[in-house]
Structures are given as structure tokens and as C-alpha cells.
C-alpha positions in Angstrom: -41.1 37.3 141.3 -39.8 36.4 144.9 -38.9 33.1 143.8 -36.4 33.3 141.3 -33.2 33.3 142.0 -30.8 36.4 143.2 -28.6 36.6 139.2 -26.4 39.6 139.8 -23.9 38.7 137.1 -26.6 37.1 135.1 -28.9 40.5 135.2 -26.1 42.8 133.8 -25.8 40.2 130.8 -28.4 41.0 127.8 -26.0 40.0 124.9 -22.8 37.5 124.5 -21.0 41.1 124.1 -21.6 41.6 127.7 -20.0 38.1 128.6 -17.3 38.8 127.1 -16.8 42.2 129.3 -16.2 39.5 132.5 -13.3 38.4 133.9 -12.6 34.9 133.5 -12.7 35.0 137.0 -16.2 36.1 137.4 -17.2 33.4 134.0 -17.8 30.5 136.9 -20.2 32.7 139.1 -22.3 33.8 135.8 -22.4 29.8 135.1 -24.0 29.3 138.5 -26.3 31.7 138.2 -27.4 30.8 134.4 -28.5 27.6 135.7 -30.2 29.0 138.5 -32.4 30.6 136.2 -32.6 28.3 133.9 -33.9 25.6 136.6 -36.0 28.6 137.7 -37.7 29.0 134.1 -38.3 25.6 133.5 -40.2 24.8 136.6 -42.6 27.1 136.1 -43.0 26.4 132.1 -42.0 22.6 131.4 -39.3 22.1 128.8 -36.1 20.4 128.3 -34.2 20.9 131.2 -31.3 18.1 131.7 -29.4 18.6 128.2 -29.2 22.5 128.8 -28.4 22.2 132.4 -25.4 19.8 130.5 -24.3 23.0 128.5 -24.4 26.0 130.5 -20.2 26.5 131.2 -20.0 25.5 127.3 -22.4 28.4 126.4 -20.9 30.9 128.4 -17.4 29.6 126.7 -18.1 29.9 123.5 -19.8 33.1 123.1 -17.0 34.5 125.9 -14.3 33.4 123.1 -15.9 33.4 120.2 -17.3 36.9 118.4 -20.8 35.6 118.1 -23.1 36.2 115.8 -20.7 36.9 113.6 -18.9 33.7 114.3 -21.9 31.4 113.5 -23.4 29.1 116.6 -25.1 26.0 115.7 -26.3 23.6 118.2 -27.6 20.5 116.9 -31.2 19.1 117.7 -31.5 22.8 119.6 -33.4 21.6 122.4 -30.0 22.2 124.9 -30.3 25.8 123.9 -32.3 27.6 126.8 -29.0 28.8 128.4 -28.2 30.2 124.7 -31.1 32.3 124.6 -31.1 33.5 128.2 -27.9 35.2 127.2 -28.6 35.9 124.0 -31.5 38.5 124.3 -34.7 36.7 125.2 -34.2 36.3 129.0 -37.7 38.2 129.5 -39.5 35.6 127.5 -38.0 32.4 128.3 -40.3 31.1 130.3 -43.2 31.3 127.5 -40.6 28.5 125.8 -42.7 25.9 124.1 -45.9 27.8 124.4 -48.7 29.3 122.3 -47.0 32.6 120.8 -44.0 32.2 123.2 -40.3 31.1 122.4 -39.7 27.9 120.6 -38.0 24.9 122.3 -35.7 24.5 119.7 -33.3 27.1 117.8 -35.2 29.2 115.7 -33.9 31.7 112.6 -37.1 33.5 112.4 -36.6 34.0 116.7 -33.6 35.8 116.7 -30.1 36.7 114.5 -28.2 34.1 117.5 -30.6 31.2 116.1 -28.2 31.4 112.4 -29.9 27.7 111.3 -33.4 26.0 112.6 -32.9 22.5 114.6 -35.0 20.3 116.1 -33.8 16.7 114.4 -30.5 15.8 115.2 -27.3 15.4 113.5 -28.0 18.1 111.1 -25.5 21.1 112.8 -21.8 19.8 111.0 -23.3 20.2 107.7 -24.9 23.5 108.2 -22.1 24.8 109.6 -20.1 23.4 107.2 -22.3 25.5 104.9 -21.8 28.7 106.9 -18.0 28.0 106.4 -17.6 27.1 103.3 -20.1 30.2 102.4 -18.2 33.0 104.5 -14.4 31.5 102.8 -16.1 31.7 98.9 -17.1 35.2 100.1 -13.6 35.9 101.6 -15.7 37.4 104.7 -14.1 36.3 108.0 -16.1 34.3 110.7 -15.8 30.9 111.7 -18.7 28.7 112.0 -19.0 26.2 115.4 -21.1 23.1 115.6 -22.4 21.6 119.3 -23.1 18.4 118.4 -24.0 15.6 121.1 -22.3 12.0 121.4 -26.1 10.6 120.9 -26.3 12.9 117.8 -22.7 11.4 116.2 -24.1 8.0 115.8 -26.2 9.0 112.7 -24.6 8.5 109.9 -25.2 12.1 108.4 -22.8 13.6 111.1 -19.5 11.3 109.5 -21.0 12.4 106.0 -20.9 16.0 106.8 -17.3 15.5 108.8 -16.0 13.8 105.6 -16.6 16.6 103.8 -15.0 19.3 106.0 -11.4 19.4 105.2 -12.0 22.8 102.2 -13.6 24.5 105.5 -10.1 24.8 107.6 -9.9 26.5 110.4 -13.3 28.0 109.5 -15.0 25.2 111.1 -15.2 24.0 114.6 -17.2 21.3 115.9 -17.6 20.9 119.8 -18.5 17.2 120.7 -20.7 17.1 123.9 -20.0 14.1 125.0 -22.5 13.1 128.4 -22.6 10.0 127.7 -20.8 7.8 125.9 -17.4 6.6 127.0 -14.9 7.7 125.0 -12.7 8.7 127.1 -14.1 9.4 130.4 -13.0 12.5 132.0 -10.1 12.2 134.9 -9.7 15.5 135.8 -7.1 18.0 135.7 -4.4 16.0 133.4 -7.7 15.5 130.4 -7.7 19.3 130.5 -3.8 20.0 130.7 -3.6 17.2 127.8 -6.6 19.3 125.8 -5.0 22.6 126.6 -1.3 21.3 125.0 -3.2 20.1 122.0 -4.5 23.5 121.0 -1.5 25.2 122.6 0.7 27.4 120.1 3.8 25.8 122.0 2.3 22.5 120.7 1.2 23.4 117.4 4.3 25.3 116.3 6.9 22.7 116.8 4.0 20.4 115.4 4.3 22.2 112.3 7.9 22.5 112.1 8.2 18.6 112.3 6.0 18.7 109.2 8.3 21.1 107.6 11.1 19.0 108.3 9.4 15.3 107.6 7.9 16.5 104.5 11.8 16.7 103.3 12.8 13.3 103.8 12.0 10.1 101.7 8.2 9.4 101.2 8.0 5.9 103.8 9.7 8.2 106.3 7.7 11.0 106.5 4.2 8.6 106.3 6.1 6.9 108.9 6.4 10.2 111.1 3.4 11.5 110.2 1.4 8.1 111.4 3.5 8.2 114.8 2.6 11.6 116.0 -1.0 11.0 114.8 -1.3 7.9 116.4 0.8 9.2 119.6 -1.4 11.4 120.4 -4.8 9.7 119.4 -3.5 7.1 121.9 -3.4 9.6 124.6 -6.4 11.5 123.7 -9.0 9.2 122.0 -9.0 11.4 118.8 -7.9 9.0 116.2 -11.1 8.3 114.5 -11.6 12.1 113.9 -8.0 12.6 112.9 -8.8 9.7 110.0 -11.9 11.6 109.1 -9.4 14.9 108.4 -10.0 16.7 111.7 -7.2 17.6 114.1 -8.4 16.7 117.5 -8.3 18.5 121.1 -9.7 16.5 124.3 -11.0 15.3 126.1 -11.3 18.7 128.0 -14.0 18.8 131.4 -17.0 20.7 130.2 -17.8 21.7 133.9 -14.3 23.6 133.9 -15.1 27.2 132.4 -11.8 28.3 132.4 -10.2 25.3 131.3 -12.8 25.8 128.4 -12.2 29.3 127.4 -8.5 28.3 127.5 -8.6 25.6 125.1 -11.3 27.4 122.8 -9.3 30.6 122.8 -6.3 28.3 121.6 -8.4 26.9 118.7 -9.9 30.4 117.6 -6.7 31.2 117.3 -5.3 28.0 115.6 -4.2 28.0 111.7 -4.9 24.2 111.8 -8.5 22.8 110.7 -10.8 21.8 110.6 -10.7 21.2 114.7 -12.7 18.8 116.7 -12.8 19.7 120.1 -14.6 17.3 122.7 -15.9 18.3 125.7 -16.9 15.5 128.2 -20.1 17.1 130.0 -22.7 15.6 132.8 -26.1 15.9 131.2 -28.7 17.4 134.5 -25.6 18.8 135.7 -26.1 21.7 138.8 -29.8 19.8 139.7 -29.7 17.1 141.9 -32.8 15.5 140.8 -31.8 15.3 136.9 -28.6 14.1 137.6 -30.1 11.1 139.5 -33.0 10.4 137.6 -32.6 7.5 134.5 -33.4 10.1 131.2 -31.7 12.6 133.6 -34.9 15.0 133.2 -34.7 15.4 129.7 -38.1 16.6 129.0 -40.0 17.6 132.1 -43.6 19.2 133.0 -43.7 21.8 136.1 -41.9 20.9 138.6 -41.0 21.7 142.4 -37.5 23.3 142.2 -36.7 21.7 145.6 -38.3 18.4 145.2 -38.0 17.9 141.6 -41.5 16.7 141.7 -42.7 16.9 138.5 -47.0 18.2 137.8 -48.1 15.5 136.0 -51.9 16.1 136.5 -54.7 13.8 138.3 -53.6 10.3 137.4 -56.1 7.4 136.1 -57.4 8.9 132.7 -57.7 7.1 129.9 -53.6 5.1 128.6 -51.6 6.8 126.5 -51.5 5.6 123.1 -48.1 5.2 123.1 -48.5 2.6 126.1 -51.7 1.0 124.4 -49.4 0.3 121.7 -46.4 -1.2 124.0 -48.7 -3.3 125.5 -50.0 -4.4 122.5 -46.8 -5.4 120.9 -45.9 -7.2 123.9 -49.0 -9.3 123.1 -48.2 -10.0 119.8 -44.6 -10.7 120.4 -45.8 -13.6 123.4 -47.5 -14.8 120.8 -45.4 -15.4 118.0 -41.6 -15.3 118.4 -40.6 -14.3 114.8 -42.1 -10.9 116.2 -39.2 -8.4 117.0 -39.4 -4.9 117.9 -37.0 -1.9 116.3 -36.7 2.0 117.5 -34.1 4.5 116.6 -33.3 6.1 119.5 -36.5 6.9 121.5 -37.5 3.6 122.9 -38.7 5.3 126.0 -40.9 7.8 123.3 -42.2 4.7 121.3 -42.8 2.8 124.7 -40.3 0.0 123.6 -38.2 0.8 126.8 -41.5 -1.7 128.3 -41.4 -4.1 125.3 -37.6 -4.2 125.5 -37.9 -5.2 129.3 -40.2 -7.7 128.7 -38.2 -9.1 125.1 -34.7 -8.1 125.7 -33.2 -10.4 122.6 -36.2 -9.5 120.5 -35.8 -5.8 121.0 -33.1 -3.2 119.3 -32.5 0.2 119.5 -30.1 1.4 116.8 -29.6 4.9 117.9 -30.3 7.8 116.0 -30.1 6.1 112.8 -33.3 5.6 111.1 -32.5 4.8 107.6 -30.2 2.0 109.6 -33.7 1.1 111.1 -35.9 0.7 108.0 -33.0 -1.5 106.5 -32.4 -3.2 109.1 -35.8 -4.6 109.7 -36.2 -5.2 105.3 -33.2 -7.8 106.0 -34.9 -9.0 109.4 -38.2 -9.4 107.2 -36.3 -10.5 104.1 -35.0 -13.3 106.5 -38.6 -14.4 107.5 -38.6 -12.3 110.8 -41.2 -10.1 111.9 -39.8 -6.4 112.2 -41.9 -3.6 114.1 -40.0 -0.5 113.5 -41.4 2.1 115.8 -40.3 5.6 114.8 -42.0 8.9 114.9 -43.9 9.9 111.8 -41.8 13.2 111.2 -38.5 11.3 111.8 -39.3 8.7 109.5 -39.4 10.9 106.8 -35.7 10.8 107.6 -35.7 7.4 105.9 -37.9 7.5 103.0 -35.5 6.7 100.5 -35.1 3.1 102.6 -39.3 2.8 102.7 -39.1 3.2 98.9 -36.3 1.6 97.9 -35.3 -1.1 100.3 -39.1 -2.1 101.6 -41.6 -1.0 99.0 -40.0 -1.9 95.8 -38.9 -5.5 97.2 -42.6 -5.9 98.7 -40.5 -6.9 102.2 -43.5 -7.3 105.3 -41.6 -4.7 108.0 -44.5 -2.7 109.7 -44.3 0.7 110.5 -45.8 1.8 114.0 -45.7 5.7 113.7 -46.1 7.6 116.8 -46.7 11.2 117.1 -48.9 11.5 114.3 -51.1 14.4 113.5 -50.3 17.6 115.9 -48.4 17.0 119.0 -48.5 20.6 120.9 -45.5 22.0 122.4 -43.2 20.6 120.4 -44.4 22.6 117.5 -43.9 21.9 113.4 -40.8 20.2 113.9 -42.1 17.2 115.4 -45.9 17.0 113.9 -46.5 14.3 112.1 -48.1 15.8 109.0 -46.6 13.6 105.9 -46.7 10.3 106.8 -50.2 9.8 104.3 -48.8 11.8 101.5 -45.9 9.8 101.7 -46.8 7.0 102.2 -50.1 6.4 100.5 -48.3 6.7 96.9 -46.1 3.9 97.3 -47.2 0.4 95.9 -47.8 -2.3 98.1 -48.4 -0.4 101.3 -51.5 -0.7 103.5 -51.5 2.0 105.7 -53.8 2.4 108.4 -54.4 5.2 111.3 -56.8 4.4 114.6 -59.5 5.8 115.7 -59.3 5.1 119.2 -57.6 2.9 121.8 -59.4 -0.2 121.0 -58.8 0.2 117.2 -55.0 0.2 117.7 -54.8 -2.7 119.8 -56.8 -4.6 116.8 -54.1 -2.6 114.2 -51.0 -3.9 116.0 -52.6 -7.3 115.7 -53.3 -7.2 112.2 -50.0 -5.7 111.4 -48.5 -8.7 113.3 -50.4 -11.0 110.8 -49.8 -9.1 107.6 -46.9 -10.9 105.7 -47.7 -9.9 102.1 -46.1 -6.4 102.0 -45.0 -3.5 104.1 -47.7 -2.1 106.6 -48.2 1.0 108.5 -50.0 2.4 110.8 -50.3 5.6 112.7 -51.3 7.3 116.0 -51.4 10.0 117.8 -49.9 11.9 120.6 -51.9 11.9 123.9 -54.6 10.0 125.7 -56.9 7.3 124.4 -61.0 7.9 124.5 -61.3 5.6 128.1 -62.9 2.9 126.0 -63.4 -0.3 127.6 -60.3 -2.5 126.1 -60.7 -5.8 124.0 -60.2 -9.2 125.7 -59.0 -10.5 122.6 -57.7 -8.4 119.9 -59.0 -8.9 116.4 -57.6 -9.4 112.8 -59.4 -6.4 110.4 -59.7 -7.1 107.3 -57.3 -4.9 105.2 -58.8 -2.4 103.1 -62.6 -2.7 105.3 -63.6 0.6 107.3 -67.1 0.5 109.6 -70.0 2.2 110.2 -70.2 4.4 113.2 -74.0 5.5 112.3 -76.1 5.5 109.9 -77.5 8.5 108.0 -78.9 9.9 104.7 -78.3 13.2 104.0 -74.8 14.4 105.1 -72.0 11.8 105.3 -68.7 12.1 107.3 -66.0 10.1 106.3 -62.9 9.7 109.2 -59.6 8.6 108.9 -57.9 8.3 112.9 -58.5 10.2 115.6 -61.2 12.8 114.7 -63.3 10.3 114.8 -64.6 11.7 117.8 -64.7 15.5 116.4 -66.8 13.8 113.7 -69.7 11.9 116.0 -69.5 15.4 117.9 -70.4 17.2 114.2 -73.4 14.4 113.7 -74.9 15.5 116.7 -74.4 18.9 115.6 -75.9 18.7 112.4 -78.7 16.0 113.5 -80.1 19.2 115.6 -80.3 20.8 112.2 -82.3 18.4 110.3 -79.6 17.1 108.5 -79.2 13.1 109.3 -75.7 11.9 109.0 -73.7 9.3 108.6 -70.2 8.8 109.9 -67.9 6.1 109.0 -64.2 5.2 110.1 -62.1 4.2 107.4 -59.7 2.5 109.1 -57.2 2.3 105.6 -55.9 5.5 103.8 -54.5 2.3 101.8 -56.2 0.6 100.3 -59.3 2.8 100.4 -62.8 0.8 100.9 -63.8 1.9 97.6 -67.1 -0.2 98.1 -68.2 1.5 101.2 -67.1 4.9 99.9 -68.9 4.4 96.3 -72.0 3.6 99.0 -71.7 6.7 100.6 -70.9 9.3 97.6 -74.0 8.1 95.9 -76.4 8.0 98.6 -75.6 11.2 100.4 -75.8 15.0 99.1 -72.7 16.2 100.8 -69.7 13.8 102.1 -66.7 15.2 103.4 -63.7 13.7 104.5 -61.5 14.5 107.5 -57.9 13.7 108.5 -55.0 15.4 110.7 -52.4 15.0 108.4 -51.4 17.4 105.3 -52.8 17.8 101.4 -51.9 14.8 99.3 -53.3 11.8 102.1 -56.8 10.7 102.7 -58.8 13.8 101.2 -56.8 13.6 97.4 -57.3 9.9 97.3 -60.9 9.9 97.6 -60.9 13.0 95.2 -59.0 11.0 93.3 -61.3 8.1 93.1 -64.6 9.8 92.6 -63.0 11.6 89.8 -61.9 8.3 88.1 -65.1 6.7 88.4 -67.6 10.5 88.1 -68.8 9.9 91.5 -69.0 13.6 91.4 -70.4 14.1 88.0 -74.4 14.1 89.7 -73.9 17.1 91.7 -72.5 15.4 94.8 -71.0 18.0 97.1 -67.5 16.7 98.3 -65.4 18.1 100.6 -62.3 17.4 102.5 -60.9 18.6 105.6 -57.0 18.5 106.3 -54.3 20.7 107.7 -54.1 23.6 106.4 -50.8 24.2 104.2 -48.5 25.7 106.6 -46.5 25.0 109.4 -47.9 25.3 112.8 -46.2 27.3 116.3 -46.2 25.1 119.1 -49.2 25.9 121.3 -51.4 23.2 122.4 -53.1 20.6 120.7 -56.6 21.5 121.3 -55.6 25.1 120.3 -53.9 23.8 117.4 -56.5 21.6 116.3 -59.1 24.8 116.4 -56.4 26.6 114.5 -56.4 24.2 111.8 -60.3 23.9 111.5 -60.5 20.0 112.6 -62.8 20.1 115.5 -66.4 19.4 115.0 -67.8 23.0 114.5 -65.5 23.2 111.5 -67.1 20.3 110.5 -70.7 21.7 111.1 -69.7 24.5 108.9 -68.1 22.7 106.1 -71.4 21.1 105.2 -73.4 23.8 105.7 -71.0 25.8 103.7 -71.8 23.2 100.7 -75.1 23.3 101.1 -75.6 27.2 100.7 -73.6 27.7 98.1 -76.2 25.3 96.2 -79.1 28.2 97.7 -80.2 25.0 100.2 -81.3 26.4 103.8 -80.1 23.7 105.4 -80.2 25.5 108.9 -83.8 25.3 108.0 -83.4 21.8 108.2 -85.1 21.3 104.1 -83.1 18.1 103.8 -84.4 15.5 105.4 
């Protein structure tokens, strides 16, 4: 295409092995034009485009130094790896990333042999590559195993667990901080790299080692006296002292724009006996783009976009809010109202729309970083206190805390209410990010109410009723997306917990919702109506407690009911089972039915597509309860029940 950008260097490079045929000379030029294309790629396609543009000298480093993928590459979270997979054999597809059948956003092992371990949470790479290391030295196979890891990533507590527990690795193990961030040590230039590059340098390391030698020979308080006063020495100059403590030997700050200063320094730790090594880069996440660099989340996630603009496509404006905004707003309500109200988010306050609540509430209003078990313990104590904790998290990264929902909110019955975005399917960013679980595992635990809206207006009423709750831990969840363009409350309203509604009345079929296919469902009704077959539809509104009088209503006055949810086996559908089991609502011949995701996880693609995929939309519906009915010889498209 005309306008992608001239890539000489770049278009002779299929494979890290033909990086490593460069000069180190050329290694800047190929860096240039990697994030030409990359910039390219993701204009056309959407994507992550700030924290790759952060990472393109590192990528070109490491595979230039390191024999990849037999030295094992593991970038944490995955979503900086588009310059990794331009070089590493998927250049013709990358810009089908984070589309229907195209590449995935993230790493990927299925994807390719350079993807060795699946990311898309964060703070997960030290341990697996701790795994690969500890793996390839009980095998005596050689290969060392590398771990990119951001300096948003290191605040979770499972990066210090996995670092703690690296020392048997050695020199196996490397793990690259990419710091763009956080200060550190902020970069000065050339004397951060000359420091870095002494560090790693054999003419450091060997007289470091021969000091050892020669203090492990003298009395016990002098040698822990030496030792301390060259570790300290240089974690003074450096920074590196809390990774020193933790048993790695340190090497930075280095500038992660330098490529050569890069290669230098990595080919000094490749080559190292010491480990395991910590090397930290200091990087500029957008780096290369104007735009990126100057916007606030530095374009970390961005739609099409004009490359020399940087204005993004976001579509005709004025549709119906966002849920996620519906919900900020709402919260901001509650928390006028009542200032025992505070508002929680690991890391994604901009994601959760508490980057608006936190403007309005600044003392009210915490995010913890990417910590969420921190989170959920952290609001138990607020609540345990007599505070009023919202803890907004994502559905699939709150499962990252379930042992702190069971054990530190359930069991102790503490009121901390759980808003969980991104429930159901959420498109592009594929299985990683769905929120399938949260019913499953939520709906088992004593003293939860757990609720998921229907709509825009319901969620407003939720977050009020959450706000109210103080008898136990609450939940509630919604989706990715736009809201219906329902006309908003003037007043939101308490619901009464355990109470679903109505939609409309009917006789023969009923349809019994739980969140957003509501809609799908009162499309179905229509549907079947033309058939003959008058149906009823109710909301739910609770997954927990069930309205066991509304559904005993509708299981005994209807021939088929089925239910319908966009989460996974083992959340709305089994409970109901459940319940008309235990009381033989079933034992008359009602047909019952549920609808769910089906038991797999789903490729990125988007959400309507995804939706059809997992049979949620309304003719799904339509042929689930004709389905029942002729499999008991009813012609139901005949319309015979009335």
C-alpha cells in the first residue's frame, strides 16, 4: 500500500536470526523503521500503540543479543509486543491484531514458538520465566529465560513473590525492568549508561569476584562489613539496592532509547556468570510519535487514527453513555450524598471511570495500583471501620483476588461492594479480558447479593442500592459498551434485594434474563409472539438471592422457561436448575432450559459476532424454545399453544 512507510532494513528482517546478521551500526536505522510500521499498522487496525512504541530499541536488543527462541522471551501483560511479532514472523498479519481470526493483542503460545507463555494480566512474566529456568537447569539444557516486566507491573505483589524465589535460577534468568514511568532513577544520559555498562562489564565483575575471594578469608564482621559496602556503594549510585536485597545483582539504570548502549550492556549480562541479573532500562512510553508522547495515557489503547494528526476514529458522537460512565456518574451521586462513601480501583481508574469520580472526590478516591487482592482488603478494613468501600475492578481481574472475596469479605460478612466492569464478552480484547466467572464465583459464596443490569437506568438504581446495602458484601456487574438510550432516572431508586420485574406478561413460553440480554430476550418475545407462542419475559435483577417467588410463578405457569445470561456454566442457569430440582418444579413435565456461554474460550472478534458465536442473541433464543417444544412432537411453528 502507498502509504506505509519505505522499511528497507525492516523488509529484509523475517526472523530475530536476521537481526542478528546487522551491524550494530545499522540496529538504530531498523529501530526507526520498526516503529514506522508499527505506527503504520496500528492506524489502520486500532490496538495498543504507546507501550510498544516504548519497546521497540529493547526488542531489537534482545533478540539481536540473545539466541531467541531458544533463549526464552517473556513479556509481561503482552500488550507491548507488536514490535516482537513484526520481527518475529507475523509482519504480513499484524495489522489483523485484535480482530476476528487475526493476530491476538497479547502474546500468544498457540500464535507462534516466539510467544513461549500466554499474557494478558500483568505481573505474571518473572514467575514463568522463572519456570522456563528453573526447567531448562533440571534438564541440564542451556538457554536462559528473560522477563520484560513494566514499573506499573512491579507494584503487584506477585512480581516480589516470584523475584524472591529466583536465586536457584542463576544466571539462567534475566529480568528487564521497563521503567517509563516511575522515578527511580530518572535517566541523565550518557554517565546512567557508562554506570550500567561498568556494572555488567567483565572488568567490573572480575575484580568484583576476586574481592569476594579475598573477603570471604577474613573474619566473619569483616567480610559482612565489605560485602554490605560494595553492595550498598553501588546501590547508592545506581538505585539497585532493593533488588540486590531481594538476591538479584543489579545493572542500571541504562537509556532504553540507546540501542547500542543496550546491546552492550545485554551482551555483558548474557555473558555474565553472576545471577540472577536485574537489568533496568529507563524507556519513554509513545516514544517516536509525537501525539502519544503528549497525550495524558500516552495513547495506550487507541481506535484508527490519522498517522499525521493523531486523530483518533471514534465514530459519530451522541449515542447512548457508556456504562462505564453511567456508573461514574452514579457513584459520584452516591458519594455527594453520603460521605462514608469511598471509591477503590487497582490500577485502571480511567477503565472503571474513577479518573471522573477521583476528580470530583480526590480524598475519597484511591488507586492502589496493580494490586487487587491489596484492593479487596483494603476496602474489608475501610468497611470493617464503618466506611463505605466501592471497589471497581474488572470482572476477569478480580478473579485475581478471590481468595480476599472469600476469606477477608465473605466469611467476616464485611459490606465492600463490588462494581465489576467488563462483564460478559468485551470484543477485541478477546478471552483474556471477558468477564465470564464472576456468577460462578461469586454466586456460591454466603452472604453475597450479586446483581447484573439490564440497562442504563437499572445500573444507576444498582449503584444506589449498593450504596445502601450494609448487611453483607454486594456486587454487581456490567458490561462493556453503550447503554440502550433510555431516558435516565431523576432520582435513583433503592430495589429491593432479591426482587426481579416483569418486562411482559405471557402464558406459554417464559424468558427469564439476568443483565444485558434483556434486550435479545424482548427481541425473542416478538419473535415467538409471531408464532403463536405468548411469552413472558422477566429481569431478574439478582443471580443472588434468586426471586424464588417470582421464578416458582413462572416454572409452574408456563410450558417452557429458559434462562439466559452472558457469563459461564455454574451462574444464573445452574441456580435455577438447582432450585427447581430441590423443590420438583420440573417433576410435571416443565421444559427448562438455560442459555449461557458456551464452555470455551472465545478469539477476540467483535462483540456482536461473538455474541452470535456463543448463541445469545434472540434467534438463539427463538430456537431454544422451539427446540423444547419439538422434541415433546408439539408444532409449535404451527402456533398449537396458545
Amino acid at each position: 500500500m502507498s502509504d506505509r512507510p519505505e522499511t528497507p532494513l525492516l523488509d529484509q528482517v523475517h526472523y530475530p536470526a536476521d537481526i542478528r546478521k546487522l551491524d550494530k551500526s545499522q540496529l538504530q536505522q531498523l529501530a526507526d523503521e520498526l516503529r514506522a510500521e508499527m505506527i503504520s499498522a496500528v492506524s489502520q487496525s486500532g490496538g495498543h500503540l504507546g507501550s510498544g512504541l516504548g519497546v521497540v530499541e529493547l526488542t531489537i536488543a534482545v533478540h539481536y543479543v540473545f539466541d531467541t527462541p531458544n533463549d526464552i522471551l517473556i513479556w509481561d501483560v503482552g500488550h507491548q509486543c507488536y514490535p516482537h511479532k513484526i520481527v518475529t514472523g507475523r509482519r504480513d498479519r499484524i495489522r489483523t491484531i485484535r480482530q476476528g481470526g487475526g493476530l491476538s493483542g497479547f502474546t500468544k503460545r498457540a500464535e507462534s514458538e516466539y510467544d513461549p507463555f500466554g499474557a494478558a494480566h500483568s505481573s505474571t512474566s518473572i514467575s514463568a520465566a522463572l519456570g522456563f529456568a528453573i526447567s531448562n537447569k533440571l534438564a541440564n539444557k542451556p538457554g536462559r529465560a528473560i522477563a520484560v516486566i513494566g514499573d506499573g507491573a512491579m507494584s503487584a505483589g506477585m512480581a516480589y513473590e516470584a523475584m524472591n524465589n529466583a536465586h536457584e535460577a542463576g544466571n539462567r534468568l534475566i529480568v528487564i525492568l521497563n521503567d517509563n514511568d516511575m522515578s527511580i532513577a530518572p535517566p541523565v544520559g550518557s554517565l546512567r549508561n557508562s554506570l550500567a555498562r561498568l556494572v555488567s562489564s567483565d572488568k567490573y565483575l572480575g575484580p568484583r569476584r576476586l574481592a569476594q575471594k579475598l573477603a570471604r578469608s577474613m573474619p566473619e564482621p569483616l567480610h559482612r562489613a565489605a560485602r554490605k559496602m560494595e553492595e550498598y556503594t553501588r546501590g547508592w549510585v545506581t538505585g539497585g539496592t532493593l533488588f540486590e536485597e531481594l538476591g538479584f545483582y543489579y545493572v542500571g539504570p541504562v537509556e532504553g532509547h540507546n540501542v547500542e548502549a543496550l546491546v552492550e550492556v545485554l551482551e555483558n549480562v548474557r555473558d555474565a556468570e553472576e545471577g540472577p541479573i536485574l537489568v533496568h532500562a529507563v524507556t519513554r512510553k509513545g516514544k517516536g510519535y509525537a501525539p502519544a508522547e503528549n497525550a495524558a495515557d500516552k495513547y495506550h489503547g487507541v481506535v484508527k487514527f490519522d498517522i499525521v494528526s493523531g486523530k483518533q476514529d471514534k465514530g459519530p458522537g451522541g449515542g447512548p453513555p457508556a456504562y462505564t460512565a453511567v456508573f461514574a456518574e452514579a457513584l459520584k451521586g452516591e458519594m455527594a450524598r453520603d460521605d462514608k462513601i469511598v471509591a477503590i480501583t487497582a490500577a485502571m481508574p480511567s477503565g472503571t471511570g474513577l479518573d471522573k469520580v477521583e476528580a470530583a472526590f480526590p480524598d475519597r478516591t484511591f488507586d492502589v495500583g496493580i494490586a487487587e487482592q491489596h484492593a479487596v482488603t483494603f476496602a474489608g478494613g475501610l468497611a470493617a471501620q464503618g466506611h463505605r468501600p466501592f471497589c471497581a475492578i474488572y470482572s476477569t481481574f478480580l478473579q485475581r483476588a478471590y481468595d480476599q472475596v472469600v476469606h477477608d469479605i465473605a466469611i467476616q460478612n464485611l459490606p465492600v461492594r463490588f462494581a465489576m466492569d467488563r462483564a460478559g464478552l468485551v470484543g477485541a480484547d478477546g478471552c483474556t479480558h471477558a468477564g465470564s466467572f464472576d456468577l460462578a464465583y461469586l454466586c456460591t459464596l454466603p452472604n453475597f447479593v450479586v446483581m447484573a443490569a439490564a440497562d442504563e437506568v437499572e445500573l444507576v438504581h444498582m449503584v444506589h442500592t449498593m450504596a445502601l446495602h450494609d448487611s453483607g458484601p454486594i456486587a454487581l456487574r456490567y458490561p462493556r459498551g453503550n447503554g440502550r438510550g433510555l431516558a435516565m432516572p431523576s432520582a435513583p431508586e433503592e430495589l429491593e434485594i432479591g426482587k426481579g420485574r416483569i418486562v411482559r406478561e405471557g402464558k406459554a413460553v417464559a424468558i427469564l434474563s439476568l443483565g444485558t440480554r434483556l434486550e435479545e430476550a424482548e427481541k425473542a418475545a416478538d419473535l415467538l409472539e409471531a408464532k403463536g407462542l405468548s411469552t413472558t419475559v422477566a429481569d431478574l435483577r439478582f443471580a443472588k438471592p434468586l426471586d424464588e417467588e417470582l421464578i416458582r410463578r413462572l416454572l409452574t405457569t408456563h410450558e417452557v422457561a429458559v434462562t439466559v445470561e452472558e457469563a459461564s456454566i455454574g451462574g444464573l442457569g445452574a441456580h435455577v436448575l438447582t432450585m427447581a430440582s430441590d423443590e420438583g418444579l420440573i417433576d410435571a413435565g416443565l421444559k427448562l432450559r438455560t442459555m449461557r456461554l458456551p464452555d470455551i474460550f472465545q478469539d477476540q472478534d467483535s462483540p456482536a459476532r461473538q455474541y452470535d458465536e456463543a448463541g445469545l442473541n434472540a434467534p438463539h433464543i427463538v430456537e431454544t424454545v422451539l427446540k423444547a417444544l419439538r422434541r415433546n412432537d408439539v408444532n409449535a411453528d404451527a402456533g398449537a399453544i396458545a
